[in-house]
VOGU-3710 file (C-alpha; in Angstrom, 3 decimals, decimal comma):
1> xxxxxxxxxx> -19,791/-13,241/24,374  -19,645/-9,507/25,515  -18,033/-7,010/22,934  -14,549/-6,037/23,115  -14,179/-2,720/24,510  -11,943/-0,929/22,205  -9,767/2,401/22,197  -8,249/3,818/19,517  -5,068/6,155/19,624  -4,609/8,789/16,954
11> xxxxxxxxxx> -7,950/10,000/15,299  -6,824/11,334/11,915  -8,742/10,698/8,635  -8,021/6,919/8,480  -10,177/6,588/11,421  -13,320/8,451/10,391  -13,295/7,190/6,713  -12,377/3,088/7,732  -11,809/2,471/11,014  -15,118/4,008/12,957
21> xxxxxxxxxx> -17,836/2,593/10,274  -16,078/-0,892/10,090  -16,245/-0,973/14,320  -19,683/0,319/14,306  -20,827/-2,449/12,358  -19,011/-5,037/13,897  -20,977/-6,884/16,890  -17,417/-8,371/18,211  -16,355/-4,441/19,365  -17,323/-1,555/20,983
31> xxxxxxxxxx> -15,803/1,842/20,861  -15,183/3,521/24,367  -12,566/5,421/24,168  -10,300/7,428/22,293  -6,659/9,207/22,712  -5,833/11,584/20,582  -3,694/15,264/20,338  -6,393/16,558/18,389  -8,705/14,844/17,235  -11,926/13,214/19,013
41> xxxxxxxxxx> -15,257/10,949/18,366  -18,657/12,425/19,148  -20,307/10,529/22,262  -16,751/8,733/23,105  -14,554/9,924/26,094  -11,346/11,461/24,370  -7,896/12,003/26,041  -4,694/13,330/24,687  -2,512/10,800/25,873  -2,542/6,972/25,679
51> xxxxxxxxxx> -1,555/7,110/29,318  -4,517/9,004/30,590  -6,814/6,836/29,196  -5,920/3,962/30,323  -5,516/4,854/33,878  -8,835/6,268/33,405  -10,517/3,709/31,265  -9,589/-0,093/32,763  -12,666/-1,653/30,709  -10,413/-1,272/27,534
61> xxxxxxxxxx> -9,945/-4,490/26,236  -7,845/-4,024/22,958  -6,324/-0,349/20,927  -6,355/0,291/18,022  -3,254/2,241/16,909  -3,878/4,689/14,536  -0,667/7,005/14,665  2,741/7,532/12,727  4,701/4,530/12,522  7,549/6,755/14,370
71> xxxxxxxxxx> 4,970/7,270/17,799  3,763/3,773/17,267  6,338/1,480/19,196  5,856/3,462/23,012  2,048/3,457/22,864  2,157/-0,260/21,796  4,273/-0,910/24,495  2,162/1,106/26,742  -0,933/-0,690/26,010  0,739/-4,360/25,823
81> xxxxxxxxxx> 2,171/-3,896/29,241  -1,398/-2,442/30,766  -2,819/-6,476/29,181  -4,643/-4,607/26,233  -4,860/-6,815/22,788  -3,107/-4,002/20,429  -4,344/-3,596/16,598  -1,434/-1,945/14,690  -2,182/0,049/11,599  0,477/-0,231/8,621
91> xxxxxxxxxx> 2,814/-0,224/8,709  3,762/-2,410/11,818  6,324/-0,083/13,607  9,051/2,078/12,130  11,609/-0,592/12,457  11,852/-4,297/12,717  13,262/-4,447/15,973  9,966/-2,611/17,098  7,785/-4,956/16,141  10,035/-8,076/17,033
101> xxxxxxxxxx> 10,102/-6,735/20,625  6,656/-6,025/20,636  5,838/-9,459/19,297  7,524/-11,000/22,122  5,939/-8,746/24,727  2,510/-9,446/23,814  3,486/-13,242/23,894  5,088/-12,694/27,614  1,456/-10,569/28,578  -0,619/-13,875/27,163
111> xxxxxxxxxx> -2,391/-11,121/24,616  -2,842/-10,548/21,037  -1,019/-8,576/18,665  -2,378/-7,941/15,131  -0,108/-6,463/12,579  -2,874/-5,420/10,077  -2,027/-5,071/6,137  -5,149/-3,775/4,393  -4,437/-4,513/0,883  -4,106/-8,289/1,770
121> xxxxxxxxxx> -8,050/-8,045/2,063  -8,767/-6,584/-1,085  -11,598/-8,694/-2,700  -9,612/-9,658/-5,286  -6,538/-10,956/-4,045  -7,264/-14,546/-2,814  -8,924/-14,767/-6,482  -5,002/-14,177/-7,748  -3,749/-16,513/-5,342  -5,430/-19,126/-6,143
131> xxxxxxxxxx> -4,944/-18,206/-10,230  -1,132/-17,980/-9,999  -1,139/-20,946/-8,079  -2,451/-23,155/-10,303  -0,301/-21,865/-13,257  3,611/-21,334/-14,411  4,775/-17,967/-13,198  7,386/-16,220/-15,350  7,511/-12,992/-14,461  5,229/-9,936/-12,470
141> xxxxxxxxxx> 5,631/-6,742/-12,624  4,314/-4,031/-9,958  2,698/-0,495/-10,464  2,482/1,400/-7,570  1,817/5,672/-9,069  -0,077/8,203/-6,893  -0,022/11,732/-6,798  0,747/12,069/-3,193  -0,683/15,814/-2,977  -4,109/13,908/-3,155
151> xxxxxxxxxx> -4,005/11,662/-0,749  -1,358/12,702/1,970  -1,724/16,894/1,496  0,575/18,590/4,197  1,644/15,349/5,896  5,095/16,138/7,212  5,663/12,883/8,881  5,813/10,964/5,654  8,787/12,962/4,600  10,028/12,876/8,006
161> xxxxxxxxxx> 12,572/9,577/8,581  11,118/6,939/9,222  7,867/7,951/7,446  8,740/5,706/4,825  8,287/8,153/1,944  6,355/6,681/-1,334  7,050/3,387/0,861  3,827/4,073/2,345  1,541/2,819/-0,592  4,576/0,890/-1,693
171> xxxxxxxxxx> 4,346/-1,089/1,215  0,139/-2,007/0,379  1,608/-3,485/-3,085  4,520/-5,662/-1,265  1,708/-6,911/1,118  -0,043/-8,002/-1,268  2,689/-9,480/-3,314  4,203/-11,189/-0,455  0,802/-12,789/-0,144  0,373/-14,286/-3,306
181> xxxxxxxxxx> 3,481/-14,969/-4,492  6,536/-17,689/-3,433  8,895/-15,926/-1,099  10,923/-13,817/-2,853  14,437/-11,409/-1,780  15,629/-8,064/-3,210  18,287/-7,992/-5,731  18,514/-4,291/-6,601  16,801/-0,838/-6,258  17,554/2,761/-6,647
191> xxxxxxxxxx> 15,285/5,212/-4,564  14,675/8,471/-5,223  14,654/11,382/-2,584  13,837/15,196/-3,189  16,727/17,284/-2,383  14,514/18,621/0,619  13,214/15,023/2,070  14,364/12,500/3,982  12,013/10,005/2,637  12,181/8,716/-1,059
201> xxxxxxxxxx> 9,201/10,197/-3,424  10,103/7,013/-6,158  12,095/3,896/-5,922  12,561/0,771/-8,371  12,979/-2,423/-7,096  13,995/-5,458/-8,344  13,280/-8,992/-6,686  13,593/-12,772/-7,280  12,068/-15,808/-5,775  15,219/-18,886/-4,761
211> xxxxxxxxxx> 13,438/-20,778/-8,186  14,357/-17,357/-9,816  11,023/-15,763/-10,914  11,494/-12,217/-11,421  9,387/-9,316/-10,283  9,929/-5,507/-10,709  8,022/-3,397/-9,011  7,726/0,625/-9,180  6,553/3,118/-6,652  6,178/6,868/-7,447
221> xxxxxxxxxx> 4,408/9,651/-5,806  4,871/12,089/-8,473  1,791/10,850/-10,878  -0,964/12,676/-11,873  -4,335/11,661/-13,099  -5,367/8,563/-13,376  -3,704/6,494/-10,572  -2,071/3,166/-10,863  -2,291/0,271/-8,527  -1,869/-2,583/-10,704
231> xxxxxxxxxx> 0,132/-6,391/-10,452  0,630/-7,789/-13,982  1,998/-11,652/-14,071  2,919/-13,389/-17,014  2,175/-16,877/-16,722  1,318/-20,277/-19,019  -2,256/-19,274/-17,897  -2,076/-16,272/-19,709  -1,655/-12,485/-18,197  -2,904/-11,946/-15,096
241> xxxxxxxxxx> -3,594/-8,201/-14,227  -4,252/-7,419/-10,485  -5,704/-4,020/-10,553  -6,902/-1,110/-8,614  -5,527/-2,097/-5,611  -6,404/-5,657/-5,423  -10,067/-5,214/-6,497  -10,534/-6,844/-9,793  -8,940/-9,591/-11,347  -8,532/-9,985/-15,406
251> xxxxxxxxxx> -6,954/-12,249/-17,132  -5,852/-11,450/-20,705  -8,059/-8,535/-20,436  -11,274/-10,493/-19,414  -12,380/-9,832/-16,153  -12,721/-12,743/-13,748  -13,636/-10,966/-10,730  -14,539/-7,692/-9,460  -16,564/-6,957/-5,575  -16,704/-4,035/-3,314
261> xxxxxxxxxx> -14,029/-3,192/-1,282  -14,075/-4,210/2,268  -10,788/-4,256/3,421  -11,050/-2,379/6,546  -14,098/-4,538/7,939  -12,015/-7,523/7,167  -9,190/-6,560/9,458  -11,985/-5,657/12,419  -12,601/-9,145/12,089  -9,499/-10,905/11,736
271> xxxxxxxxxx> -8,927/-9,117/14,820  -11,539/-10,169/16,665  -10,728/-13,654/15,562  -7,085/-13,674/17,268  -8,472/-12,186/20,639  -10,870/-14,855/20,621  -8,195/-17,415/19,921  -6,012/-16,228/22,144  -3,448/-15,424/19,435  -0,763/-13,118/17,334
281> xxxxxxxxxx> -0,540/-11,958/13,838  2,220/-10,108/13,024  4,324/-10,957/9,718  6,673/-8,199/8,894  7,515/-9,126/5,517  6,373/-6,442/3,533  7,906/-4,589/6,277  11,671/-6,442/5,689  11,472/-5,647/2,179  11,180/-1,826/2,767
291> xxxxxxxxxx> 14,337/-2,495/5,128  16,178/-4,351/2,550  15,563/-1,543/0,116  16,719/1,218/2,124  19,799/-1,174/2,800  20,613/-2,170/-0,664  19,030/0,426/-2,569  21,103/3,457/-4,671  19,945/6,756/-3,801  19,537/8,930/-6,393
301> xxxxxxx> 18,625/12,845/-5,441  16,293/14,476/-7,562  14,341/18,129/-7,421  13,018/19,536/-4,059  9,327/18,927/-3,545  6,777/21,233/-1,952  3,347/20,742/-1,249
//
């Protein structure tokens, strides 16, 4: 089969550091086009608007959307109603509406529509679904810390609304958990928002599965050094830490199983694999837990933040 010729909207840093080396060395795509206010790929015809480049590129065959969740929803649309298979970067859309619409418009078009969630494809993860599925579950509890001056450094849109706020790793951890855990429903939170944001900077949540297994999980932006991305689950099988984002797996402190990570490469080729098929991917879930926070969660303000 030929490649799929791909565009991708919105060249920022998550494009150059994941999204360009896991297309390059994917046989199932090829890059020929790009739209984005600023930014642009050596050797690839760049526009600054979604529009003008697809009127002036009809060989795309699937986008890759790489922008704000806020911008996300009109370029989707955009591209679904030109017959382009759309790739949408975490999180899905701003809102669940959004992506419910969008769901249903790709579906009425006859293309695919892949709402991607990295983390999922951390190396380690199916290892801990398979471990906590073969074992009594009594409790798990999340650790979600960054220092968000590292890794999002005069970002506005996160603060903006709809930016999600520390919700933005937060939401890698609840795709995750939602992945290897029973379904489970928010019972509680309390968020956190600098005096000067609209977006929380912590929150603490507290869920529960219908057979009642508890899991806490906390998100903070506010840490410094060492970072912490860790899932800890108390089970008959002994404790099961998660860490680093999904890429090793211990068990009362001896590690079962560690690999490279390889998460974006993954998604280039779950993607490929839908187009192929002729089919959709989109599960909001980590998505509807966000929502349910922001609905049921106390809001606690707290000292103004500044870059």
């Amino acid at each position: 089969m030929s490649p799929i010729n791909l565009a991708i909207v919105g060249v920022g840093k998550i494009v150059r550091d994941q999204h360009l080396p896991s297309i390059v060395n994917n046989p199932d795509f090829e890059l020929i086009a790009t739209a984005s206010r600023h930014g642009t790929v050596e050797g690839i015809p760049s526009f600054t608007t979604i529009e003008a480049m697809l009127d002036a590129v009809p060989a795309i065959n699937a986008v890759s959307l790489c922008m704000p969740p806020q911008y996300r929803y009109e370029a989707a649309y955009k591209a679904l109603m030109a017959g382009k298979h759309v790739f949408l970067e975490k999180p899905p859309g701003a809102t669940l509406s959004e992506v419910a619409d969008l769901e249903n418009l790709a579906k009425a078009k006859g293309v695919s529509l892949f709402a991607s969630w990295h983390s999922r494809y951390a190396p380690a993860v199916e290892a801990a679904k398979a471990f906590l599925a073969g074992t009594k579950v009594h409790s798990v509890h999340v650790i979600w810390k960054e220092d968000v001056r590292h890794w999002h450094p005069n970002q506005e849109w996160i603060w903006q609304a709809g930016g999600l706020g520390v919700f933005d790793p937060g939401i890698n951890a609840l795709s995750i958990v939602t992945h290897i855990l029973p379904a489970l429903f928010l019972t509680g939170a309390t968020l956190e928002f600098p005096e000067n944001r609209d977006s929380p900077i912590a929150a603490d949540l507290h869920f529960k599965s219908g057979a009642g297994l508890p899991v806490h999980a906390e998100f903070d932006w506010r840490q410094t050094g060492k970072q912490s991305w860790d899932i800890v689950a108390e089970t008959d099988a002994g404790q099961m830490v998660l860490a680093d984002g999904g890429s090793k797996l211990s068990v009362d402190g001896e590690l079962k199983f560690s690999a490279p990570e390889a998460e974006y490469p993954s998604l280039y080729r779950r993607f490929a694999e839908i187009v192929k098929a002729g089919t959709s991917d989109v599960d909001v879930s980590p998505l509807r837990h966000v929502a349910d926070a922001f609905m049921l969660g106390k809001r606690k303000f707290v000292e103004a933040f500044y870059d």
